[in-house]
N, C-alpha and C positions, 0 to 999 in steps of 0.2 A: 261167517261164510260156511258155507258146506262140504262136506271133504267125501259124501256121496251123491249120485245122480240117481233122478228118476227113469227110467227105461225110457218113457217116451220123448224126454231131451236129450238122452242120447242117440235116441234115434234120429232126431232133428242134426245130430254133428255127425253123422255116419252120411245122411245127406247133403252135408253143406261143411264141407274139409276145410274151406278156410276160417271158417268160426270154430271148427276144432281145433285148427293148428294156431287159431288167437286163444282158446282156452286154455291150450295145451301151455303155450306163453305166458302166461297172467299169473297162473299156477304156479309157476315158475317164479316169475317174478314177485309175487306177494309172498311165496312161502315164509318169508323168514320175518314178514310183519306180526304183530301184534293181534290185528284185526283178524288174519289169517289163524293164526298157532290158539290163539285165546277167545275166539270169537265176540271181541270186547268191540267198544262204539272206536268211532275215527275215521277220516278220512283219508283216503290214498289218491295219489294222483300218478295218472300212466301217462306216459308222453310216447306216442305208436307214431306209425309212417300214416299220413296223411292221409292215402289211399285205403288205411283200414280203420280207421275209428270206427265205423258200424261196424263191422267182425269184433271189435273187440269190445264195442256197447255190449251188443248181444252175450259175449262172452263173458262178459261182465256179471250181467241178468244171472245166466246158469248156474256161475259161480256164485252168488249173494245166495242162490232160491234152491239151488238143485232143482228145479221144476222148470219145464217147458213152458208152463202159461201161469207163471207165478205173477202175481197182482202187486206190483209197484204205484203205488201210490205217494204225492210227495205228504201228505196228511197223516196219514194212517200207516204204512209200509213198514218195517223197520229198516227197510233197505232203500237203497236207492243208488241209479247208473244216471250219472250226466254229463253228456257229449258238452267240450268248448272248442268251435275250430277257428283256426286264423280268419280272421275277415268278419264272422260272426256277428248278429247287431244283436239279437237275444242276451242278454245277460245273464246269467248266476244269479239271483242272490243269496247272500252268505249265510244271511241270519236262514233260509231254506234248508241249506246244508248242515245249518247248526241242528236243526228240531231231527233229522236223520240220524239215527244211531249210527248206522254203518252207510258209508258213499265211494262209488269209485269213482273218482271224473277217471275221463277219457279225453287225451286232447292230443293234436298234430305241433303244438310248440308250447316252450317256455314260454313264450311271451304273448302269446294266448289268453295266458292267466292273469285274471286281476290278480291286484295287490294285498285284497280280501284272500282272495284262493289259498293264494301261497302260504299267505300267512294259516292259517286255518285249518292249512294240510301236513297231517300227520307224517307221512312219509309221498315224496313225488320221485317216481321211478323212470328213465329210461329204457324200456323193454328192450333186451339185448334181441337177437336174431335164434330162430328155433336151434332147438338140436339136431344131430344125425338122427336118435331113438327115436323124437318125434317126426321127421318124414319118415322113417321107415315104420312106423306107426299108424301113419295116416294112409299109407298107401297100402298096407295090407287091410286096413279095415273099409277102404275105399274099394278093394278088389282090382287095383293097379298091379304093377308086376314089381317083385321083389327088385330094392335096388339097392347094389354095394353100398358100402360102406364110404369110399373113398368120395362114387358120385354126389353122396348127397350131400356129403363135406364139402363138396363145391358149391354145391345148390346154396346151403347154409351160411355159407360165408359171401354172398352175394346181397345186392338190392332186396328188400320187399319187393318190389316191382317183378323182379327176376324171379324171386320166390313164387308168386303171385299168378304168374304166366305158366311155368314149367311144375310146379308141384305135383298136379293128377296129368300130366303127359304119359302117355300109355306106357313109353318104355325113356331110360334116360342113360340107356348103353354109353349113347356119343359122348357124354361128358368124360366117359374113361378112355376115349380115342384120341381126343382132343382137335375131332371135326363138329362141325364145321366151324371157319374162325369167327362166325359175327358170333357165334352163342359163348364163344371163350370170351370176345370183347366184352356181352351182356354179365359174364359171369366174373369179368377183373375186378379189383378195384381199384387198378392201377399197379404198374412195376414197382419192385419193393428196392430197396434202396442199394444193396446187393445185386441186381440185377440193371440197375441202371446205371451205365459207363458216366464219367465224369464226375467231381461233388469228392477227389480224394482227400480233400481236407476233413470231412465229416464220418468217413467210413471206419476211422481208430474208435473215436467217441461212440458212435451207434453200436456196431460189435458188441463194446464192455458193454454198452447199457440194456444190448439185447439179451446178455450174457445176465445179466443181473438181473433184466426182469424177468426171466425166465425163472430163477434161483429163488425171488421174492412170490410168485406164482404159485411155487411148488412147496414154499413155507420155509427154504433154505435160510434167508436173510430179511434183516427187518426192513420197509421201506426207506427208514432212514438211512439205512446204507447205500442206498441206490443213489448215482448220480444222475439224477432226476431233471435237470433244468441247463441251458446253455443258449444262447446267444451267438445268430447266424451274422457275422455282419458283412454286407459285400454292397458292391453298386447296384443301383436299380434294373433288373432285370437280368439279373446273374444267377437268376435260379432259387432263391429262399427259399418262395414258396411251392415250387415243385418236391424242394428236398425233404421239406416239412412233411407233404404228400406221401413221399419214398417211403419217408421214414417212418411213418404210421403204418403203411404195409408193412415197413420187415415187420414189426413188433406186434402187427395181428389187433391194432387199433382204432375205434374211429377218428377222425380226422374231426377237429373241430376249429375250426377258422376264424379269428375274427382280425380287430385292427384297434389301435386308439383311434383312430380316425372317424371308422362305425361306432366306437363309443362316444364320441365325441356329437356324433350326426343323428344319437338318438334322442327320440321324443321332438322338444321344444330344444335341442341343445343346450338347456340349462345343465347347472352342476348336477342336479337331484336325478337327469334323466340320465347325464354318463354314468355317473354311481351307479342307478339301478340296471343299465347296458352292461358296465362290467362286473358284476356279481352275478349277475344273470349269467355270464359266460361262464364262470368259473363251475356255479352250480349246476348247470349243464354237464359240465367234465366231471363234475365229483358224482351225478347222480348215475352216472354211468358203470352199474357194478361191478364189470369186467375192466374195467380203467380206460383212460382216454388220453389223446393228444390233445393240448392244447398248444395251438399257435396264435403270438401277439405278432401282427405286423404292425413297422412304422413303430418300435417300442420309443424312439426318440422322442413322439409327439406328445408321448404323456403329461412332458412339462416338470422343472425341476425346479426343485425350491430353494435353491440356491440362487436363481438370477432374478433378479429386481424387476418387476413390474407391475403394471395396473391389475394384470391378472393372478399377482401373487395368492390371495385367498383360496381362489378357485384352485390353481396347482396343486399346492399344500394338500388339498380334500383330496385331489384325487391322485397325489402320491401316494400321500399316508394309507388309502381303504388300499391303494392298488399293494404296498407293501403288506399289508392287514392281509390278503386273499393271499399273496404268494407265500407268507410266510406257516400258512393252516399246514403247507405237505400235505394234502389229502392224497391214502393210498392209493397205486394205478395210477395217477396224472400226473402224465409229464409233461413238463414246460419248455416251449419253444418258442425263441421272440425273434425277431428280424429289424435289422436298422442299417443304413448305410450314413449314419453319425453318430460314431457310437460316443463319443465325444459330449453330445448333448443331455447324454443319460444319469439320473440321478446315480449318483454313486454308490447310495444305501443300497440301490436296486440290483448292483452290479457287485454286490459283495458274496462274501461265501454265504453259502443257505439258500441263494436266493440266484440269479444270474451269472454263477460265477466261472463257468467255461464259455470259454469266448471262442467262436473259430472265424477263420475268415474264408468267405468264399469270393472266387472271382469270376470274372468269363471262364468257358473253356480252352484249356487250348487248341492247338491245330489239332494235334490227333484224338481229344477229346471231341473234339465237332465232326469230324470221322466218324467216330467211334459211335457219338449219339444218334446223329444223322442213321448208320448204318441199324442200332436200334430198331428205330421207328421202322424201317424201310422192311422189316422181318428177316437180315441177316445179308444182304447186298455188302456187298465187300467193303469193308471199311479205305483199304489201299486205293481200292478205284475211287471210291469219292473223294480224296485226297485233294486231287485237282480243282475240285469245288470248293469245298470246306475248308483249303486255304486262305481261301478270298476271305470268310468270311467273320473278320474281324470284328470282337466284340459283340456275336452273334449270341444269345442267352441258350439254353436249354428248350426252353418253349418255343424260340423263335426257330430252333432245329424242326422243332417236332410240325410246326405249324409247317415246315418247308416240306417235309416226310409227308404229311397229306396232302398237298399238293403234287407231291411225284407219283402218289401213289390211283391218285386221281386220275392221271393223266395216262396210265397204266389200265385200268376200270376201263376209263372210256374206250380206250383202243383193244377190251377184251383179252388182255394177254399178261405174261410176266413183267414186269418193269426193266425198261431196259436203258440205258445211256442216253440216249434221248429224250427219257420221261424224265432224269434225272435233270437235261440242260433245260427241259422248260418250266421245271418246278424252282428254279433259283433264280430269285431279285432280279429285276434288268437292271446292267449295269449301262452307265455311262462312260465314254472314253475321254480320258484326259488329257490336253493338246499337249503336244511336244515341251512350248513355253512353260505350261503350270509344272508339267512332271520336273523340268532341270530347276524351277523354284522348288520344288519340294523336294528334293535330292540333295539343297544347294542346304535346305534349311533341314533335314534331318542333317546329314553329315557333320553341319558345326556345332549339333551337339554332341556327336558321338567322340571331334578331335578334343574339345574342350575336358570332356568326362575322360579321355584317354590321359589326359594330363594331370587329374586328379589321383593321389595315392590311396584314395580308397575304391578306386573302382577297377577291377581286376579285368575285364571282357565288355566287350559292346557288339550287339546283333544290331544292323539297319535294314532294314524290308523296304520296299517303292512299291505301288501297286499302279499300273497303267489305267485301272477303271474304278470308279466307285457306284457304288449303289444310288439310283434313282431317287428324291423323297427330299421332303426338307429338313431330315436331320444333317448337324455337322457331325462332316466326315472328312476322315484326314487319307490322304492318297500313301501318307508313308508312317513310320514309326520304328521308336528305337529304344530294346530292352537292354538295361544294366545289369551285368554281375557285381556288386560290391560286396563288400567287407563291414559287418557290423561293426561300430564303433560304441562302447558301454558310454563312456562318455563324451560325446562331441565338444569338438572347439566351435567360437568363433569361425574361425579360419574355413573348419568344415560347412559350417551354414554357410560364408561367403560364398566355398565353392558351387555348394550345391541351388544357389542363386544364378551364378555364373554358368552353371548347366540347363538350368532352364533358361534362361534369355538366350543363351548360344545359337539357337534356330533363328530365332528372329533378328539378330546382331549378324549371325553367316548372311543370310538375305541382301541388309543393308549395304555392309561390306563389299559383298560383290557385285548385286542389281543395281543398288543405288538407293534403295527404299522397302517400304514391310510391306508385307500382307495380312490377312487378319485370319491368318493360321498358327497366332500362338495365342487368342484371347477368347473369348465370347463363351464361354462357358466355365464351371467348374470342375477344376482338373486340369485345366490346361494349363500352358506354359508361365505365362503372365500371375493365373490365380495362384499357382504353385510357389513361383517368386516374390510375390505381394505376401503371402501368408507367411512363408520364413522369415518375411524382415517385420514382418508387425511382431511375430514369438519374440524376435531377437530382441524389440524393442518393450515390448509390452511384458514379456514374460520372463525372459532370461536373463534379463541386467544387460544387453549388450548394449545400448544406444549410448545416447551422455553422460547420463546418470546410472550405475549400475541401481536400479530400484523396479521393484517387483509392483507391479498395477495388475494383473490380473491372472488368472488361471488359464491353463493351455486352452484347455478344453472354451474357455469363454471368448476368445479374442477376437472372433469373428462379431460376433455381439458387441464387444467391448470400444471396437473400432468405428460401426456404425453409428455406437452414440456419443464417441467422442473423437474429435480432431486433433486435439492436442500433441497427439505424437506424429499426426501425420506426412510433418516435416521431416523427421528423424527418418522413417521410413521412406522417402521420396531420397532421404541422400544416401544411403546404405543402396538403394537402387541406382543409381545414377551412377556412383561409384563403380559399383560391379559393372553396369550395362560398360560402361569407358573402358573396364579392363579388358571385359570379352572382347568386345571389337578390336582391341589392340593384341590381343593373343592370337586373334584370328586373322587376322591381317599380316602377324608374323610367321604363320603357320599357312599361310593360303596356295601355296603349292599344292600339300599333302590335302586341302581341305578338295582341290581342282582334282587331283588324283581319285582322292575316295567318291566324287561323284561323279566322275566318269564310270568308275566301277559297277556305281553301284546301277547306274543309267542300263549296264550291258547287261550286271547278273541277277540282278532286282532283289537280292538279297547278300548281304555280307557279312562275314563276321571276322571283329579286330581284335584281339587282346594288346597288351600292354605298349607292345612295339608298332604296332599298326599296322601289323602284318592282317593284307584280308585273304579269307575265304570263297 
C-alpha cells in the first residue's frame, strides 16, 4: 500500500469529499495491518455502510496505487479492490484473490462473504465512523465553513446516512443550537440509558460497567476485570430489548442484535447453518475495534444438554461452540442475553465467566409509565398523565413510546403544542365493564387478598378494580392484587400449601358467593391455576413433599418432566383438591369481611390492607 499520493488523485478527493472522507477511513482502519505497516501480500476485508462501497472501492484503488488512473488488472496487477454486496449473483473466486499479492474486498455484511473469503482473509475489519480531525478536514479542503469541534462530534457519532447528507452543508451552526428537532432525531441513536426513566433494576450494573469501561479504554484495568456479561430476565415485552438499546448508548457502542431463534432460522436450519449464524455474530462484535454490544435474545432457546431428547446431538453442538464463543472475552464486547425462562438455561452458561449477573426486569410501574410516556412526549408533565398511565397495566416501554407517537401525531396534524386531548386520543380504546363482571372481579380479587391476609408471611396487600379494559383479543384482567411478604430462606410444606391456597382464593371467593367460576384464573401462563399446578408438581416432583419423600427431577425441569410423564399426577390432583376444600372453607368463614372488602373496593377502586384488614 502506499503512504504517498499523486497530485492528480488528490485532486480527484478535493472534488469528490466523500471518497476522501472513505479514504480518510480505510487509513484509519488498515493502519495497524501488516499489509499496510509492511507492504507484504494479503488480504483485508472491510465491511462499510452499504450506501458506500463504491466511496470506499474507489478509496481502496488510491490507497493500493497512490495513482488516479493506476491499471488494476486481476492478471497482472499486483493489487487488486473487490466490491461483494448482499444479494450479489457475481461471485469471488478465491483461487483469483489467491494470484493477487495484496486485495481489499469491500463489502456491506458478514454474511456477504463466502466461506472461501473468510477463510482466506487475513484481517476482516469493521470501519468504525470518521473522526472529528477528519470532517474538519474535509471541510476546509472542500472550502466549507469552519466547524466546531463539538458539531462535528455529532455529525460523527451519527448514521453514514446522516453523515452522508450533512457533511459539505455550507454551514452546521444548528447542530450546536440544538434546532431544528427532525435533524437532532437524524442525528440520535437513541436515549442512553441514563436518560431513559424506568429499567431501575439495571441502572446499579450499567454505572459500574460504564465506570470500567471507561477505566479499561483509558488502559486503567485489564478487560478481565470488567464485568463484562449479564442476563436480562423479565416477561415478554417488559422492555429487554430497548434496554439492551439504552444501554449501548450510554457506553458509546454499536448495538449488535441478534436471537437463538435467527440462529436457529439461518441457512437450511441445519446444525452447520446455526454454528456458522452464531460465530458470524460473535465475529461481528470482536471485528468491531472500538468494542461492541452484543445482545442474545430468547437465550432460553439455545437448548440444554441436560434434558433428554431426539434432538440431544444437535444441543450439545450448539451449546458447547455457544460456551466456546463466550468464553474467548474478546476485548470491548459486551455481552447481553434476554430470557423470560431463565430456568431453561444451561447452567454452564449461567456460571461465573460467563452469564453470571442476572437482573430481573418487569413492567413499569405506574409512575414509571408516567415518567416514560412524559419522555417520548418532550417533557409534558409526568403528574398530568398520571390519569392515563394508571390504566395502563402491564403496558411495556415500547408500547409507551408507540402511544407518545400517537399523541404526538395528533398534535402535528392540528398544527399546535400537544395538548390533553391529543393525549385522550392517543390512548387504547377502552371497553366498559357491566356492573355484573366488575362485582365478579372485586368478589374474586378480594378472596385472595383475605386469604393472603391470614398467611404469616405476608405482611400488606394492594387490590386495584379497573371499570374498563383495553379493546383486542388479549387476556385482560379488570382487577389485581400486589403482596408485600416476607422472604422465607427456607420454606415449609406448610408455606407452599399456603401459597397454593392464595392462588385458588379468587376462583374459590367466586364459587362461594356466585355459585360458580369464571375463566379469570386460567388460560394462560402466570395465572392463578398455572401458579398452583406448578407448586404442587415442585412439592411432588421435586421437593419430597408427596408420598414418597423422593427427588424425580430438577426445579428447573418440571414443567418438562410433567408433560412426559403422568405418574405423579394423581399426587398433584390431591394436594389440589385438598387446598381448593380448605379455601372455600376459610372463605366461607371469613365471608363478611370478604362482603366488606368488596364493597370498598367497588366505591374506592383501589385499597390497601395490612395485617388487620384495615383498608385505605
Amino acid at each position: 500500500m502506499k503512504h504517498r499520493m499523486m497530485g492528480s488523485a488528490f485532486k480527484e478527493l478535493r472534488r469528490r469529499p466523500g471518497v476522501m472522507l472513505a479514504y480518510f477511513v480505510l487509513r484509519r482502519a488498515l493502519r495497524h495491518t501488516a499489509q499496510f505497516r509492511g507492504d507484504v501480500a494479503g488480504i483485508c476485508v472491510v465491511i462499510v455502510d452499504k450506501d458506500w462501497v463504491g466511496r470506499f472501492h474507489r478509496a481502496g484503488e488510491l490507497l493500493l496505487s497512490g495513482q488516479r488512473r493506476a491499471f488494476f488488472n486481476a492478471e497482472t496487477s499486483r493489487h487488486q479492490v473487490v466490491s461483494i454486496e448482499t444479494g450479489a449473483k457475481k461471485a469471488v473466486d478465491i483461487d483469483l484473490l489467491r494470484a493477487i499479492a495484496q486485495t481489499i474486498v469491500v463489502t456491506d455484511s458478514f454474511d456477504a462473504l463466502s466461506e472461501k473469503v473468510r477463510l482466506a482473509a487475513d484481517e476482516i475489519i469493521y470501519v468504525d465512523n470518521p473522526t472529528v480531525r477528519h470532517v474538519q478536514a474535509i471541510r476546509k479542503l472542500t472550502g466549507r465553513s469552519k466547524v466546531e469541534s463539538e458539531a462535528a462530534r455529532k455529525l460523527v457519532n451519527s448514521s453514514w446516512s446522516v453523515i452522508d447528507a450533512l457533511l459539505c452543508r455550507q454551514s452546521l451552526d444548528y447542530l450546536m443550537t440544538g434546532t431544528p428537532r427532525a435533524s437532532e432525531d437524524l442525528l440520535s441513536t437513541g436515549p442512553r440509558l441514563s436518560e431513559l426513566p424506568g429499567f431501575s433494576s439495571v441502572r446499579l450494573w450499567a454505572s459500574e460497567l460504564a465506570t470500567d469501561f471507561a477505566a479499561w479504554r483509558a488502559g486503567s484495568i485489564a478487560w478481565s476485570r470488567v464485568d463484562r456479561a449479564a442476563l436480562l430476565i423479565g416477561p415478554p415485552g417488559a422492555g429487554k430489548t430497548m434496554c439492551a438499546g439504552a444501554l449501548a448508548a450510554e457506553l458509546g457502542l454499536p448495538l449488535i442484535a441478534t436471537s437463538a431463534g435467527q440462529w436457529q432460522s439461518a441457512g437450511g436450519g441445519h446444525l452447520g447453518d446455526m454454528l456458522k449464524a452464531m460465530r458470524s455474530s460473535f465475529a461481528e462484535a470482536a471485528a468491531r475495534k472500538s468494542g461492541a454490544l452484543l445482545f442474545v435474545d430468547e437465550l432460553d432457546s439455545i437448548g440444554n444438554r441436560s434434558h433428554e431428547s431426539r434432538h440431544e446431538y444437535y444441543e450439545t453442538q450448539v451449546v458447547n461452540t455457544f460456551l466456546e464463543l463466550t468464553s474467548k472475552a474478546t476485548p470491548g464486547v459486551v455481552l447481553l442475553a434476554a430470557t423470560n425462562r431463565p430456568d431453561d438455561i444451561e447452567a454452564a452458561i449461567l456460571r461465573s465467566g460467563r452469564f453470571e449477573r442476572h437482573i430481573h426486569i418487569d413492567f413499569p410501574t405506574q409512575q414509571e409509565r408516567a415518567e416514560i410516556l412524559s419522555f417520548h412526549l418532550g417533557g409534558f408533565g409526568a403528574e398530568r398523565l398520571r390519569r392515563w398511565t394508571d390504566q395502563l397495566h402491564d403496558f411495556s416501554p415500547a408500547d409507551l413510546e408507540r402511544i407518545g407517537r400517537a399523541i404526538e401525531r395528533s398534535a402535528r396534524a392540528a398544527g399546535r403544542e400537544i395538548e390533553e386531548k391529543d393525549v385522550e386520543r392517543g390512548m387504547p380504546p377502552r371497553t366498559a365493564i357491566s356492573e355484573e363482571a366488575l362485582r365478579r372481579i372485586a368478589i374474586h380479587e378480594c378472596g385472595h387478598a383475605v386469604v393472603a391476609l391470614s398467611c404469616d408471611f405476608v405482611d400488606a396487600v394492594t387490590v386495584e378494580l379497573s371499570d374498563t379494559v383495553f379493546e383486542g383479543p388479549e387476556i385482560q384482567q379488570g382487577g389485581r392484587v400486589r403482596y408485600e411478604t416476607r422472604h422465607r430462606v427456607h420454606p415449609t410444606e406448610d408455606v407452599f400449601r399456603a401459597q397454593i391456597r392464595i392462588s385458588l382464593a379468587g376462583l374459590a371467593a367466586e364459587e362461594v358467593e356466585l355459585g360458580g367460576k369464571s375463566a379469570g384464573a386460567g388460560g394462560y401462563v402466570g395465572s392463578d391455576l398455572e401458579t398452583a399446578t406448578t407448586i404442587a408438581r415442585l412439592m411432588v416432583g421435586s421437593w419430597g413433599m408427596g408420598r414418597v419423600p423422593r427427588f424425580y427431577v430438577e426445579r428447573r425441569r418440571i414443567e418438562q418432566f410433567f408433560r412426559a410423564s403422568d405418574t405423579l399426577a394423581g399426587e398433584v390432583d390431591e394436594i389440589l383438591l385438598e387446598e381448593w376444600g380448605k379455601v372455600k372453607a376459610s372463605l366461607r368463614e371469613e365471608r363478611e369481611t370478604l362482603l366488606k372488602l368488596t364493597s370498598d373496593l367497588l366505591v374506592k377502586r383501589l385499597i390497601y390492607l395490612d395485617r388487620r384488614c384495615a383498608s385505605t
